[in-house]
Structures are given as structure tokens and as C-alpha cells.
N, C-alpha and C positions, 0 to 999 in steps of 0.2 A: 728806813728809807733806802737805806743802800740794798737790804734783801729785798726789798720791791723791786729796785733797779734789777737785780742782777736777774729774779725769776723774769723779769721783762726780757732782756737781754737774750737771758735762756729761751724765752717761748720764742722770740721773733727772729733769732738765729740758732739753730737748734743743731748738736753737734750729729756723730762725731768730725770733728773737723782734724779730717787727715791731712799728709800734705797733697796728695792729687785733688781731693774734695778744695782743698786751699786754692790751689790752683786753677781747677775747674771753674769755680765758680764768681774767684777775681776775675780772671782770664776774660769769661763770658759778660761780667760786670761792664769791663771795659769796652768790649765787642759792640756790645747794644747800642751800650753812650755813644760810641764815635758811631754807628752807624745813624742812632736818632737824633743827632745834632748834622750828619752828611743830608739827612732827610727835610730837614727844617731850614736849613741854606738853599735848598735845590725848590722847596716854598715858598721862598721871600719871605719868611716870617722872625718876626723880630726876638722869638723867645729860641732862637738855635743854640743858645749857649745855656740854657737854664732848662731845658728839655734834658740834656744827654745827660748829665749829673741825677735828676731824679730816675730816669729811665733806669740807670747803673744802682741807684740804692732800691728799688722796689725790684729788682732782680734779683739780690741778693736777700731781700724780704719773703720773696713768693715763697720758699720752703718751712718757714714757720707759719707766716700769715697767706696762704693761697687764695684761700676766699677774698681775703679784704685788695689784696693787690690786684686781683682780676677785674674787681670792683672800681677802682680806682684806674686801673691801664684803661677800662671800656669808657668810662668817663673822658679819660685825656684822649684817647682815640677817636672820640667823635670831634676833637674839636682838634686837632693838630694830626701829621701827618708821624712823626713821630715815635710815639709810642705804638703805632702798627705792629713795630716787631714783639716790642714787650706782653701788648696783648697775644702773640701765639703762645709763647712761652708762658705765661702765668697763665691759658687755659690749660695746657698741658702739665704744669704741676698742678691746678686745682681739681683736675680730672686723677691726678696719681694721689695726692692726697688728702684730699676731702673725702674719709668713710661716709659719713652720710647721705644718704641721696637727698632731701629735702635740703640741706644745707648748701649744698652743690647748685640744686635743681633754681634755689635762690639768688647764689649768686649771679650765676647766667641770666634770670630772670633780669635781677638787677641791674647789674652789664648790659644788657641790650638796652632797658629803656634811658640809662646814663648816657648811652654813646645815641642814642637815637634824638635826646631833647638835649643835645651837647651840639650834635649835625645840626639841627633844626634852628637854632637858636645861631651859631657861627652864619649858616647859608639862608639866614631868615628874607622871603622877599626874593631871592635871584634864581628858587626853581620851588613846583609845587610840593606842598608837604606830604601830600601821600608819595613822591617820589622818593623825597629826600629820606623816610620812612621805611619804602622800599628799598633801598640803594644801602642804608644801614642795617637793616636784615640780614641784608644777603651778605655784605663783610662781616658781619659779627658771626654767621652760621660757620663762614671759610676759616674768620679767623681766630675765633675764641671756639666756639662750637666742637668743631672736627677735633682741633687740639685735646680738647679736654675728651671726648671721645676715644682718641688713643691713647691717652695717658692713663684715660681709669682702664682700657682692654689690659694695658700691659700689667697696671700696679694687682688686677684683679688674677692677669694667668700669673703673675709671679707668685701671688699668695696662695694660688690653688695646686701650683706647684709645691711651696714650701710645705704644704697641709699634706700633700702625696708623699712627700718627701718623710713626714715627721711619720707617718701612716706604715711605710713602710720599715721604719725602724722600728716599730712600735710590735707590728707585725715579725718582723725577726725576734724582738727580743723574748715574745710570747713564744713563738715557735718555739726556741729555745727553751722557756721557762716549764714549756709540755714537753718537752723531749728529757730533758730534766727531771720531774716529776715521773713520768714513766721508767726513767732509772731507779728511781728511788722507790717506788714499787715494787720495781720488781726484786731489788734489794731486801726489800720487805718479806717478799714471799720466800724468798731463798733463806732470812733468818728464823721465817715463823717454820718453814721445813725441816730445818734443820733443829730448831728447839723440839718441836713434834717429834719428828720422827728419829733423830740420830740420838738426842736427848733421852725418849723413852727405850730405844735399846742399851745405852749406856747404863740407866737406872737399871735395867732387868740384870744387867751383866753384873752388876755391884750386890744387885740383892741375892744372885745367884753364888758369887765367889763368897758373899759373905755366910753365907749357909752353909758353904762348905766348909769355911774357915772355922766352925763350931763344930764339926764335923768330927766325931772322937776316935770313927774307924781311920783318919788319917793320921801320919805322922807327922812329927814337928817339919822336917823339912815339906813337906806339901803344904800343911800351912802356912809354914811362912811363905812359898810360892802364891799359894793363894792372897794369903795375905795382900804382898805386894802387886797382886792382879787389881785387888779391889781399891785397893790406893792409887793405883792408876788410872782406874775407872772414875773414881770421885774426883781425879783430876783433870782429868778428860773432861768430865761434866762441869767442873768450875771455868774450866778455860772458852770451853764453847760459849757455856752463857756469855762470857765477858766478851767474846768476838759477838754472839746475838746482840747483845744488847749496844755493843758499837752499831752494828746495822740495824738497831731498830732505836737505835737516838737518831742517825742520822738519816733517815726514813722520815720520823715523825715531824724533824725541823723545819723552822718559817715556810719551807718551798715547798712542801708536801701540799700534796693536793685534796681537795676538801673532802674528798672521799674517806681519809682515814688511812690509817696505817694498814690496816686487814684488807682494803681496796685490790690489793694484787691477788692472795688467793681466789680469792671471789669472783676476779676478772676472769681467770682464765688459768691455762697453765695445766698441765697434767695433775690429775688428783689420784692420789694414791691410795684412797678406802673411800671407801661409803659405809651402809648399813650393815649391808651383809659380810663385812669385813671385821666387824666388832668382838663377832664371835671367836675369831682366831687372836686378838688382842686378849681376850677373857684366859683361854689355853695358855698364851704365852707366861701370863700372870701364873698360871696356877705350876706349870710347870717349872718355876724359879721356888716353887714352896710353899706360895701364898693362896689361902680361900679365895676363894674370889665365887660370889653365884650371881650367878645370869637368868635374868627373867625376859622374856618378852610377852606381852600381852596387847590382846586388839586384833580386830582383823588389821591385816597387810595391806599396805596403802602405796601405791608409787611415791616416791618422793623426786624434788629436782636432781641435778647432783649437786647444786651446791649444799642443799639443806643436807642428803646425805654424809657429801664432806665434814661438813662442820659438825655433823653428831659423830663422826667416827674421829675428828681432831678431837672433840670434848670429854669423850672417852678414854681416851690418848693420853692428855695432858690430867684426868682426873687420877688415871689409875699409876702414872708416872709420881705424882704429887702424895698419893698414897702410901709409894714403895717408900717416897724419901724420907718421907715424915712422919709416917707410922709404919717402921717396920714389923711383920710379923703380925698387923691384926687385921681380919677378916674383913672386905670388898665386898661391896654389894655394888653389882648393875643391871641396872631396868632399864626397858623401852619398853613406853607406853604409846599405844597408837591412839589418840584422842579422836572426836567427831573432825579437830578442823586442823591437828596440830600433832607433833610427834615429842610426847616426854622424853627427855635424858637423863636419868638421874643416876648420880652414883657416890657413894655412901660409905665410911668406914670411923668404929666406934675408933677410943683411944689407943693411942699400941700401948702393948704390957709390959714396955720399957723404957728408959726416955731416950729420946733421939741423940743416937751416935757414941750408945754406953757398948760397943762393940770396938775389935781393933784399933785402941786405944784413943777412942771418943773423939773420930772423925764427923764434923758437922757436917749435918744435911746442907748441901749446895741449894740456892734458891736465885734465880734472876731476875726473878718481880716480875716478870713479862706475861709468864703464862694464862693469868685470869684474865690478863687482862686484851690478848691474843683472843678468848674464849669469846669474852664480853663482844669486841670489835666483829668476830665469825659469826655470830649471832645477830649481830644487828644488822649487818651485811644481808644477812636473809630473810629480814625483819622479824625474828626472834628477839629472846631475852636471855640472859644464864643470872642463877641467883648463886650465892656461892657465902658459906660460913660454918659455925662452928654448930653443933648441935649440944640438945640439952646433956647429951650422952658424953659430951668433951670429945664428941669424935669430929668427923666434919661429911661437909656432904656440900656437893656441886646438884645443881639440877638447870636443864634447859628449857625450854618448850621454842618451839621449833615449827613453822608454819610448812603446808607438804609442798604449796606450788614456790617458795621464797616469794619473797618482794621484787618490784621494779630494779629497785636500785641493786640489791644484792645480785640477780643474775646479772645486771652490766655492768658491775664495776664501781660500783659507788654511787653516793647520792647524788642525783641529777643528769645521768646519763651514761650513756659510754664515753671512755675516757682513750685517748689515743696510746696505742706503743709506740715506742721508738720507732718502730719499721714503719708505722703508719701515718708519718709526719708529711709524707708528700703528696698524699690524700686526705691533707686540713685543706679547706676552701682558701682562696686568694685573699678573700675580705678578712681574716685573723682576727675574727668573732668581731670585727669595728661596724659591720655594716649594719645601718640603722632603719634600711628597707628605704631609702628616700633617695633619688640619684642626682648626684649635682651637676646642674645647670654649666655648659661652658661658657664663661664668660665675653667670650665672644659674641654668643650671640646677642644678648641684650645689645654689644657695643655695634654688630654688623646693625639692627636694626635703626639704632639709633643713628649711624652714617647713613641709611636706604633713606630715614626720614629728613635728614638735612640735604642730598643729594636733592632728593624730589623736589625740597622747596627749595633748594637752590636754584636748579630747573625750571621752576615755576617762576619765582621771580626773574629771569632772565627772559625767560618767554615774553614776559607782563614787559619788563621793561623795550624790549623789541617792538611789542607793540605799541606800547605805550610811545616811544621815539616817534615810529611811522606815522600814527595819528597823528603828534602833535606836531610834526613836519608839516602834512598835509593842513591843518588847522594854521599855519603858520605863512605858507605858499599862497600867492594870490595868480590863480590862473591868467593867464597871456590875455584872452579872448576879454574876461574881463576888466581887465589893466587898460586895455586898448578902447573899450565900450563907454570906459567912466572921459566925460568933461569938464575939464573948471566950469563952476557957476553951475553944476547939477544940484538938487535940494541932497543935503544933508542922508534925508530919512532915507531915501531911496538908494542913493550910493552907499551905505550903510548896511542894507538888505541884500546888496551883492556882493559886499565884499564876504570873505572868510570869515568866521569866527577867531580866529588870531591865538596866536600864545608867546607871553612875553618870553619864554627862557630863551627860545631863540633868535628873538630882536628886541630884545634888551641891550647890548652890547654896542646896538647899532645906533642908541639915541642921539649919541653926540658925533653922529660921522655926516657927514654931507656939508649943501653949504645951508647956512642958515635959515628955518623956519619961517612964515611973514610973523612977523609981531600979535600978540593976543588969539594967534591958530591952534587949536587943539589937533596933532598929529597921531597917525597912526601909521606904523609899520611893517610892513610883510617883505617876505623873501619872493625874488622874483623866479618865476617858472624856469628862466633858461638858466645857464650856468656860466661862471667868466671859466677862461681858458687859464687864470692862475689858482695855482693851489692856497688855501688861507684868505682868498677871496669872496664876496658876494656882491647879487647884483641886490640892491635893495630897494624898495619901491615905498615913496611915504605919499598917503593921502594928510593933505592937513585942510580942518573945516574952523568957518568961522560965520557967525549971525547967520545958522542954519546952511549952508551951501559950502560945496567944495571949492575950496580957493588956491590950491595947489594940488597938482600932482606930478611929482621927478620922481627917476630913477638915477641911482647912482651907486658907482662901486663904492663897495665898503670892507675893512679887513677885518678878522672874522677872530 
């Protein structure tokens, strides 16, 4: 029971209740009450002290409950004068917070015909009901209506602000997250370059001092110079990998963009070989000591350049792999031109030693990266590389290699081109959010909705304008006529001259004059001319009895 209360409690006063909110909304509690009990004194009406107290508690309701309090102000406002002011105020929070339009569109509904058969029922009898009808219309459009009208323009620009507002963070933080990623790209290419290219002259330099370092026409001290060359090379090459492989951990992590880690060479950037550069990589090989035989076969086909990059990297990093780990045995490299594709293959049996039984059984240096550098170049171009051991205990790399590359490998990764750094102020404004649909300003709906209450505000004013003059007219017994009618005329015929009459405006007037004849059925109209006081009338009563006119006076009457 008590958590029933308290979720009660919570929906129908809903925080946070700061101290200005405290204050605000005591503040205004109080405001209304004394204004809707000032309102109910100046009435004559007997509920002036039990009006302002509830007026003050559904004021402080309208923020959790706005529908049902607007419901309830329309109701008390047809029938007291009152709560007038509570109904602006409760359309104007049900218009800020009422999401729904059907829930809204209800309440107002419901509002109007409360306060409309609240009128009708209070004023039943002393004016006609399509007036009194009209007359509640038109207050309910002014004062619940319009309110709720501004309160949804504004709840709705604050929200579509808030939404610009979140859009726009949202927006920088991508821009960032791409500007970012493009760092790290390019971080990428700069490791895979430097594993390629600084890496395989490194290896050449080691295989070369270490050939010399066996070298029998030199003396001890040369070798041990050499010696200590090739020891520094293999440290060279251990320390690079270990920087590579820092920038290609931190490349490949959470922010990396979907493209892959190889995304950078592929993008862009200056490329260092192609095809026809393979062949001085074969020389280089051979002139540190090692066979190495080169085949090309095929006719000659263009290739991209990224494809050509990535077979002159794959060659690169094949025959670098070779020096390390099989020194001293025999390289084989082909290019094969295929009908749709370019073979890379490159190949070498077991070496005739184990790895690192020279200058006191220095390990071959290995950074894990390399295959897998090869693997990422190749799919970038929409190739493949296979890469293992052979039945010969040797090993062997091989690629195939498409001649135009793929979509994604000439721009950068899969799914399009990818921004640099530089090119971040040429990202669109929308920071990929826009969803092709433009949103509506909230105003409008709210301006339209004011043009249609406006109109029929207008209209029923007009209506009741006329409406007034008619029933003036209907209500006035012309001079000529007043003057024409005699006591002792028949009934019927004075009857057919007179006006058609309307009681709203001689009603007031039944109990004014001097007394009636006894058992006379009277009628009353406004007389044509005017008295010289203000709150005055001249009144004119026909009164008939057993068919014939048995009286007719005029007299003033206060109005």
C-alpha cells in the first residue's frame, strides 16, 4: 500500500523538485487561488472560498497529470468564473506535455464539451443554447486551445533543439573517430614500409657480413669487424620489428577502421616498386651470395599499381623470409601471367644448415607481421597469398593477384574511400546521421493550428455580431406599430403585427413596471426610441386576455 502511495505520489507530482521549481510552482499555486477566489467574490458566488484552494491543488497537478487537470479546469470553467485562469495554464502544460497527439487531441475534445454542457446547464433558460454553445467555443479556442498550441510549439522546438544539439556531438565525435583512424593508417603504412623495405635491406646486410664473416681470405681482425657488423644488423632488425609491431598493434586496435590494417598502403601514399622492380630485388639477392632464379612467363599484361605494389611487397617480404630462415639455400622466383590474374610465387628447399649455427648461433629475428602484411595486400586488391611448408621441408609463398585489383583495394578499404586527415573538412555537415527525410519545423503544424483557431474565433464573433443585431431587431417593436395597436384589438391580428420577439433581452424586464391585469398573458419588447440614461430602457408590454388586447403601457425599466 505505501509503494502504491508513493508511485502515486511520484506520477502526480513528478520531480526534480529543485528549490526554484519549489518555489515556482508554490509561488504560482498561490497566485491562482487568490486570483480565483478575487474572481468568485466579484461573481456573487457562494463557492469563492472553496474555488481558490482547488484551483491551487490542480495547479500543482497539471505537471504530472495534464490531461486529466485540463479536463477537469474545462469542466469547472463552464460553470464558475474561476478557474478561467487555471484552464490557460493547464492547456499550456497539456500542450508541453502530452506526447501524444490522440491523447491531447482528447482531452481538448473532452474540455470543450465539459465546459460547454457545464454553460448550458448553469445558463439553462436565460439565453439560446446554440448561443450559449457558441459563446463556449469561442472561450475554450482563447483559452485552453491557443495555450496548448504554444506550449506543444515550444516543448516541440526545445526537443528538436535537444535532438540538433545531441546530432551535433555526435557529429564531432565521428569526425574525430575518422580523423583518428586515418592516423592510424597511416601509422600502418609507415610500419608495413619500414618492415618491407628497411627490414629487407637489413636482412641483405646480415646475409652479406655473414658471408664474409666465413670468409678464409680474411683475417681475425676483419672478421671479428664483420662479425660485430652482422650482430648489429640482427639487432637492428630485432628492434625494428619490435617498434613495427608497436605501430601495427596500435593500428589494428578497437578504432581501426574496417578497412584493415593494410587500408593505408592501398589507399594511397607513394609506392616504391612494382613489377618491373622485382627484378633488381632478384640481383640484390644474388649479389649478397645467394641463388636466386627468376622466371617470368606470359604475355605482359598492365597491371594497377596497387596489384603491382603488392606483388613487388610479396616478393620482398618472401625473399627477406628466406635469407632469415634458410640461409644459403637456393630461391626460386616466378611470375606467372595468367588469362585473368598475375601468379607470384616464390620458393626455397630446406637450408643446408640450421638456423643461426653461424657467429655463435644468433636467432633468426621473426615479427609475426609479415604474412600476414602479405595476406591483408592481397585482399586489398582482391587477391589471395597461400603461404607454408613444402613436401621438400622447404617453404614456399605464392599469390594470385587480379590485373585490374578490386573496388575496395584501389580506394582504400572495403566499402569505399576512406578520409585523410587533411580531408576531414570536406566530410558532409550530416556526419553520415542523415537519413534522406527532412524534419518538419515544429512550428509549422503549431502556426497552422493558431490560423485554424484564429479563423474560427473570427467566425464566431462575426456569428455572434450578427447574431446580437438580429435578435435586437426580433426583440424591438417599431414606433409606427406600438402606436397603430388599441386596447380591445382581437388577439390574432395584434399578434401578426407585433415582432417575433426574443426573450434574452426582455427577460429581465418581467418583474419591472406596475402591475399586470390579473389572469393577462403578457408580452414584452424593447421600445424603438432610447431613454437619455445609461442602464436604462423604454419597455413596451402588450398583455391579452379571452382573445383581445387588454393592455398596452410603456415604461422605463433598468436594464
Amino acid at each position: 500500500m505505501a509503494r502504491a502511495w508513493s508511485r502515486a505520489v511520484r506520477t502526480a507530482l513528478p520531480g526534480p523538485w529543485r528549490p526554484w521549481t519549489t518555489v515556482r510552482e508554490v509561488g504560482g499555486a498561490l497566485v491562482l487561488g487568490g486570483i480565483s477566489t478575487l474572481l468568485e467574490i466579484a461573481d456573487d458566488s457562494g463557492l469563492c472560498f472553496a474555488v481558490g484552494p482547488v484551483v491551487a491543488v490542480l495547479f500543482l497537478l497539471r505537471r504530472g497529470l495534464p490531461a486529466t487537470v485540463l479536463v477537469l479546469a474545462a469542466a469547472a470553467a463552464g460553470w464558475a468564473a474561476g478557474p478561467l485562469v487555471l484552464l490557460i495554464c493547464a492547456g499550456w502544460s497539456a500542450g508541453a506535455r502530452v506526447t501524444r497527439v490522440g491523447v491531447l487531441l482528447g482531452a481538448l475534445t473532452g474540455g470543450f464539451l465539459l465546459t460547454t454542457a457545464t454553460g448550458v446547464l448553469k445558463e439553462a433558460g436565460s439565453a439560446p443554447v446554440k448561443l450559449l454553445a457558441g459563446l463556449s467555443l469561442g472561450a475554450f479556442l482563447v483559452l485552453a486551445v491557443l495555450p496548448a498550441l504554444g506550449g506543444r510549439y515550444r516543448a516541440q522546438r526545445r526537443a528538436l533543439l535537444d535532438a540538433l544539439r545531441e546530432r551535433n556531438e555526435q557529429l564531432l565525435r565521428e569526425r574525430t573517430m575518422v580523423a583518428h583512424q586515418a592516423r592510424l593508417r597511416e601509422r600502418h603504412r609507415i610500419a608495413q614500409d619500414m618492415h618491407d623495405s628497411l627490414g629487407h635491406q637489413l636482412a641483405l646486410i646480415a646475409v652479406h657480413s655473414g658471408a664474409l664473416e666465413v670468409d678464409r681470405t680474411l683475417g681475425d681482425r676483419q672478421r671479428e669487424a664483420v662479425g660485430v657488423l652482422r650482430l648489429a644488423a640482427v639487432t637492428a632488425m630485432r628492434e625494428l620489428r619490435e617498434v613495427v609491431g608497436v605501430l601495427h598493434d596500435e593500428s589494428t586496435g578497437p578504432a581501426a577502421a574496417p578497412g584493415g590494417p593494410g587500408a593505408g598502403p592501398a589507399a594511397g601514399g607513394a609506392r616504391t616498386g612494382g613489377v618491373t622492380e622485382i627484378e633488381k630485388l632478384v640481383e640484390s639477392s644474388r649479389s649478397a651470395g645467394t641463388e636466386v632464379s627468376y622466371a617470368l612467363e606470359g604475355e605482359h599484361r598492365p597491371l594497377a599499381a596497387a596489384v603491382g605494389h603488392a606483388a613487388y611487397r610479396i616478393v620482398q617480404e618472401a625473399l627477406t623470409n628466406a635469407h632469415k630462415h634458410a640461409p644459403g639455400a637456393p630461391i626460386g622466383v616466378a611470375l606467372r601471367y595468367e588469362p585473368d590474374a598475375l601468379v607470384v610465387e616464390v620458393a626455397n628447399p630446406r637450408a643446408p644448415e640450421p638456423v643461426g649455427a653461424r657467429a655463435g648461433g644468433a636467432a633468426a629475428v621473426s615479427g609475426g607481421q609479415g604474412l600476414t602484411g602479405l595476406r591483408e595486400r592481397a585482399r586489398l586488391v582482391g587477391g589471395m597469398v597461400h603461404a607454408g611448408p613444402t613436401p621438400e621441408e622447404g617453404f614456399r609463398i605464392a599469390a594470385v593477384l587480379p590485373f585490374e585489383g578490386s573496388a575496395d583495394g584501389t580506394s582504400g578499404g572495403a566499402g569505399g574511400t576512406e578520409a585523410e586527415p587533411w580531408e576531414m573538412d570536406a566530410l558532409p555537415a550530416t556526419g553520415g546521421l542523415d537519413t534522406g527525410k527532412r524534419r518538419r519545423s515544429p512550428a509549422i503544424g503549431c502556426a497552422i493550428g493558431g490560423l485554424i483557431v484564429l479563423v474560427t474565433t473570427v467566425g464566431l464573433l462575426v456569428w455572434g455580431v450578427v447574431s446580437f443585431v438580429r435578435g435586437t431587431e426580433e426583440a424591438t417593436v417599431p414606433k409606427a406599430v406600438a402606436e397603430s395597436v388599441r386596447e380591445g384589438d382581437p388577439e390574432a391580428e395584434v399578434q401578426r403585427r407585433l415582432p417575433v420577439g426574443n426573450d434574452f433581452f426582455t427577460r429581465d424586464f418581467e418583474k419591472s413596471g406596475p402591475t399586470p391585469p390579473p389572469g393577462a398573458t403578457c408580452r414584452l419588447f424593447l421600445a424603438a426610441e432610447s431613454t437619455d440614461h445609461w442602464g436604462r430602457d423604454e419597455v413596451v408590454r402588450f398583455c391579452f386576455k379571452d382573445g383581445v388586447l387588454v393592455e398596452k403601457r410603456q415604461f422605463p425599466a433598468d436594464s
